[in-house]
TORGUKE-809501 format. One record per residue: residue in one letter; x, y, z of N, C-alpha, C in turn. Coordinates in pm, whole numbers, plus 50000, padded with zeros to 5 digits. Example, Ala and Ser with C-alpha at 12.3 -4.5 7.8 and 13.67 -1.06 7.14 Angstrom:
A513194943150780512304955050780513204967050780 S512854977550708513674989450714512905000350787 
This chain:
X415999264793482415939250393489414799246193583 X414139237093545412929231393618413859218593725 X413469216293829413539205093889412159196993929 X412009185793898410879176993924410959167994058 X409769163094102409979156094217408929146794207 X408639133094161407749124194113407119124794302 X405439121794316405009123594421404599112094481 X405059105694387404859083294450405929082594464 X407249085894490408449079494575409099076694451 X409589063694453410049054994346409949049594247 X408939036994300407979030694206406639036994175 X405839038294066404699040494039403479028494077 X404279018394045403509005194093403309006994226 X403159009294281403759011194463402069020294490 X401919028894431400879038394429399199029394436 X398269037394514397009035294569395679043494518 X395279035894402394459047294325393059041194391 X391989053194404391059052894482389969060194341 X388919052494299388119058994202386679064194265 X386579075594233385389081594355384379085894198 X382999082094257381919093594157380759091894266 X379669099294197378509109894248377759098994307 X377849084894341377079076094370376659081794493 X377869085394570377409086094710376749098694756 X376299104294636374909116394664373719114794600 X373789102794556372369098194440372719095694293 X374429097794268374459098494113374049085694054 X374559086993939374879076093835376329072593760 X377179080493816378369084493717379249071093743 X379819065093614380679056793655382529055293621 X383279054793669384259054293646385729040793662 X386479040193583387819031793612388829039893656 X389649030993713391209038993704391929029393674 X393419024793624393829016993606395389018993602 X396059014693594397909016993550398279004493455 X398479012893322398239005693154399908997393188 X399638988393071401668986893065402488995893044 X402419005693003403109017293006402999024093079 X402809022093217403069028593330401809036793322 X401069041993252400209056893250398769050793333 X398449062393438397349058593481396489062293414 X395159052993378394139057493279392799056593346 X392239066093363391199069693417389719073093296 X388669063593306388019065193184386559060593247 X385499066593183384189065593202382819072693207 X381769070893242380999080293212380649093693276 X380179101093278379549111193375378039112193337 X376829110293414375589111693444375319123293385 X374269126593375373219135993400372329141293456 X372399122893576370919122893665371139141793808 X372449139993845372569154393899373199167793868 X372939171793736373149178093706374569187493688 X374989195593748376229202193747377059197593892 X375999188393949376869182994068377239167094015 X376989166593921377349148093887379139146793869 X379969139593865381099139293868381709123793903 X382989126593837384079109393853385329116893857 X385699110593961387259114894037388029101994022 X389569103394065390059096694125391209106394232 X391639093594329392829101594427393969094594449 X395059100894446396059088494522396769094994667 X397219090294733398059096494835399029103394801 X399829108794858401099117294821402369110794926 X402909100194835403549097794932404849103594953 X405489111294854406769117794858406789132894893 X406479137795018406199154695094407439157795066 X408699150895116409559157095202410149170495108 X410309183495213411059193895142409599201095060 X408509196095024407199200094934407289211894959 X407689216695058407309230095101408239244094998 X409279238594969410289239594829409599241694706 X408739232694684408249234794537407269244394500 X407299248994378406469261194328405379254994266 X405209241194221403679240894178404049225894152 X402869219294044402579203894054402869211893862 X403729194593808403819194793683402989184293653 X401819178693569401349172493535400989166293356 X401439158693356401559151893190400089142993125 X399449148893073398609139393031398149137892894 X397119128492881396439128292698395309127192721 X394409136992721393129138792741391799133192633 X390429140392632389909142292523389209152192500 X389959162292527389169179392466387999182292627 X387699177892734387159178392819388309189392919 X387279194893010388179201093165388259197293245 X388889192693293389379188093432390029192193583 X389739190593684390359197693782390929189793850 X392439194893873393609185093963393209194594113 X392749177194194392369185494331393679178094441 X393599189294553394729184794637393859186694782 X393849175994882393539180294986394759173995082 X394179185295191395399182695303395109175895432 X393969166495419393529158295499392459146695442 X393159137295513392089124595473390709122595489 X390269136495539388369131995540388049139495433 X387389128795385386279134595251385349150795245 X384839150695383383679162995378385179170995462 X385959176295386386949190095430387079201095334 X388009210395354388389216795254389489213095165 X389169217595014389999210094909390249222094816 X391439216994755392389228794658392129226894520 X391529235194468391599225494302391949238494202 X392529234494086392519244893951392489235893803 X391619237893768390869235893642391969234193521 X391859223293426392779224693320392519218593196 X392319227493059391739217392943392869210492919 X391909201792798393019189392755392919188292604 X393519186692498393379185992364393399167192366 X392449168292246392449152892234393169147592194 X393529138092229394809121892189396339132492151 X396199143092238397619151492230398059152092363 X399449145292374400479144992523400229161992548 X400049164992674399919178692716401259180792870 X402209187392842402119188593009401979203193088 X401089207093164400319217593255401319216993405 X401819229493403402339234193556402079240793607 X401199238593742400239247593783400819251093937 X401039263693906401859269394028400869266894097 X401679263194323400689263194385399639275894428 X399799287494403399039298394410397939298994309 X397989288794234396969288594111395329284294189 X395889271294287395139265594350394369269594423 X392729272194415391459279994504390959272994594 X390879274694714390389266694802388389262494831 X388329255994835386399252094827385899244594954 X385139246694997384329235695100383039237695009 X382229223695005381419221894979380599225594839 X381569228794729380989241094642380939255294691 X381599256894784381849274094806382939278094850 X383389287594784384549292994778385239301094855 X386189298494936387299302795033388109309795010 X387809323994995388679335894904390379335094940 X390609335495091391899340595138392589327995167 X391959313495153392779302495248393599296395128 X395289295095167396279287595076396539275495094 X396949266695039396939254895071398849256295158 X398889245795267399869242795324400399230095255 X401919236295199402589227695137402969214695238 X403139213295327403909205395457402699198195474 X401119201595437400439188495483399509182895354 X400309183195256399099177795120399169165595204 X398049157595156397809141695224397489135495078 X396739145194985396259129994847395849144294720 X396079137894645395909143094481394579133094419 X394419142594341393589140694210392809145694113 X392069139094002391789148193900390209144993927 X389389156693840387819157593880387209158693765 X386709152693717386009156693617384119163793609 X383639176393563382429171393642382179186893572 X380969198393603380609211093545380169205193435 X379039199693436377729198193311378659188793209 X379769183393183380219176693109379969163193091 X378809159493086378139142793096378279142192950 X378069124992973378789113592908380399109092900 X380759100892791381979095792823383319103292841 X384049098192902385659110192919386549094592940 X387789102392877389179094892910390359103492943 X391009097492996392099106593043393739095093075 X394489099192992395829092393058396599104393132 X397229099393236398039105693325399569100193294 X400609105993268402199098493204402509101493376 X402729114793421403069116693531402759128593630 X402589123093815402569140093837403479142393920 X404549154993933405439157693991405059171094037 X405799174094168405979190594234407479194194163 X406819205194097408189217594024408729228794100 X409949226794087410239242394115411249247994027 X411319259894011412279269493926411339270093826 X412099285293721411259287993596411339276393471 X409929274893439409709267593313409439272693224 X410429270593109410979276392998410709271092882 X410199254592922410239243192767409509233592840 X408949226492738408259218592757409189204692789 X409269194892924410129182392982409479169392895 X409909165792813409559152592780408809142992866 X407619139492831407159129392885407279116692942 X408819113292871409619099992929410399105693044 X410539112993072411839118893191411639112693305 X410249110993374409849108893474410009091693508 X409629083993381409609071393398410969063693382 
């Protein structure tokens, strides 16, 4: 049996989406984020070319539901992509230039997907370079999000239904309404 743990508390409305791209190194990349009437956050827009394999459009939200995190075996995440890769990043502190957790995940187009990515999946990076031995500490995630970016310019969309911390074995795929 899986147990879920939605990582905005209660409400989804309640949640603080922050849309980040490559501007602030010279890009061009542009991006939305939004929360549709159906609850799903939709994240959609372009990616540049002007920097190459460093061009990129993020977004982040806080994590506001830790308690016990330290319990869970990985992040369940529900989305409807468009055939693009994406990386769900986690850092454990609020400054931008730190170290950050990320693991990579395709998406089939205009098909509900949901991906559970144990936390050991997660590789740690500063700067574009890679931190062989460091794990992420469950007790201090501070903010989530997804990355889009590795030479994949032009347009991308992405709906998000939900993201939750899992624990126990997953056996079947959880319906996409469960969460909401």
């Amino acid at each position: 049996m899986v147990v879920l743990k939605t990582i905005w508390g209660k409400n989804k409305e309640d949640i603080k989406l922050q849309a980040l791209t490559d501007d602030i190194i010279g890009g061009s990349s542009k991006s939305k984020i939004f929360i549709s009437d159906d609850k799903e956050i939709i994240f959609n827009g372009e990616v540049s070319s002007k920097l190459g394999d460093k061009s990129y459009a993020a977004f982040k939200t806080s994590i506001i539901n830790i308690e016990y995190s330290d319990e869970y075996d990985g992040v369940c995440i529900k989305i409807m992509g468009d055939g693009k890769k994406y990386r769900l990043v986690i850092r454990t502190t609020f400054k931008e230039d730190s170290i950050y957790f990320h693991r990579t995940f395709m998406t089939k187009p205009h098909e509900w997907q949901t991906h559970y990515i144990s936390f050991d999946e997660f590789k740690a990076y500063y700067k574009y370079i890679r931190i062989p031995v460091l794990k992420i500490n469950k007790t201090k995630m501070k903010s989530m999000g997804i990355m889009i970016s590795d030479n994949q310019h032009g347009h991308f969309h992405l709906a998000v239904s939900d993201i939750a911390f899992y624990k126990g074995k997953v056996e079947h795929i959880i319906s996409r309404k469960l969460l909401k």
